[in-house]
C-alpha positions, 0 to 999 in steps of 0.5 A, a space after each residue: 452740824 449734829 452729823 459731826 458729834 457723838 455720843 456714847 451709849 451704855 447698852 444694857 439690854 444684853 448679857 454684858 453691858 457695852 459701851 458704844 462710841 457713835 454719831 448722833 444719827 445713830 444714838 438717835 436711831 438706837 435710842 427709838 429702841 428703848 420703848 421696844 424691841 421692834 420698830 418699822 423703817 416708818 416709824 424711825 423715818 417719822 421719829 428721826 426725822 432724817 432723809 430717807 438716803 441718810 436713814 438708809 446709809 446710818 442703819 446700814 451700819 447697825 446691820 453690818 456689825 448686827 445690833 440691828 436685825 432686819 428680815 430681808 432687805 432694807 426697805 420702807 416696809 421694813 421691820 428692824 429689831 435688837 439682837 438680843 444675842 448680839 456679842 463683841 470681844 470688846 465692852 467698848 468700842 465705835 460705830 462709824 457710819 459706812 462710807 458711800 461709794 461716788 457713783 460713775 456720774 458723781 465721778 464725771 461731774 468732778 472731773 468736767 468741774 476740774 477740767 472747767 477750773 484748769 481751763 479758766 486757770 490757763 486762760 488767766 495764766 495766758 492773759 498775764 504773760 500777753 498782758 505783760 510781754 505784749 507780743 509772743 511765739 506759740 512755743 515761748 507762750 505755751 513753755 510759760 504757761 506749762 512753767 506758771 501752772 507747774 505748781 498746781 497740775 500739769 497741763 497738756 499741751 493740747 489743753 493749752 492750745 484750746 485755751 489759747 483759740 478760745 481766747 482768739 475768739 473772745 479776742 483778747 488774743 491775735 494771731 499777728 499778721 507777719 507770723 502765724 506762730 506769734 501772738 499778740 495781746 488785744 488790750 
């Protein structure tokens, strides 16, 4: 919940003083630079208290807009330090923190979940219609379901039919024995 508020500081330590709008991850890191100028990336691990991922990504921006200095890149051995020379055209102003990119992986495993979520809509939109009109063509049912699900996305026809053979496996559905583009609903 704290990740959601904020804070403004009045920085005047420099030439001019400014007026910073800033979550509070980040007033918590800035405010460890009240005792010095310097502080180790430990010693705001251990004073911050946040996760390691976390405390990378909120001071990744104090170096993007350069309040914080860091020699090299940031890492556990680390030494950050104010800019003492820092400048801005506006007294006051917001530090957002720096919006991560989804990894490839964190990618695919929405879409495998989406697919997993519009599969089981389709299997549940399939046993409504064969719940209610008992027996139907393969056309008939697939322009039903296409027509029931339009609202949320636009399935394909070969999603659909994997739908339907898995739920003649589960035996909720049947091909009929008179025709084998009909299906009837197992009760």
């Amino acid at each position: 919940m704290h990740s959601f508020c904020s804070a403004e500081l009045k920085m005047n330590y420099l030439k001019k003083p400014y007026f910073v709008n800033m979550g509070t991850f980040h007033m918590g890191i800035l405010l460890q630079f009240n005792a010095s100028e310097s502080v180790t990336f430990k010693e705001l691990l251990a004073y911050t208290q946040l996760p390691h991922k976390e405390l990378v990504k909120q001071l990744q921006t104090f170096l993007e807009t350069k309040i914080i200095l860091c020699e090299g890149s940031l890492d556990e051995s680390s030494t950050l330090r104010l800019n003492m020379n820092y400048s801005n055209k506006r007294t006051k102003f917001k530090i957002t923190t720096a919006v991560q990119k989804e990894s490839q992986q964190d990618v695919e495993q929405t879409h495998t979940a989406i697919d997993e979520d519009r599969k089981m809509y389709l299997q549940a939109a399939i046993v409504r219609i064969m719940k209610a009109r008992k027996i139907l063509k393969h056309n008939l049912l697939i322009q039903e379901v296409i027509s029931q699900s339009k609202a949320r996305f636009a399935p394909s026809i070969g999603m659909i039919k994997k739908c339907i053979e898995s739920l003649i496996e589960k035996q909720y559905l049947e091909r009929t024995p008179s025709a084998t583009d009909e299906y009837s609903y197992m009760a």
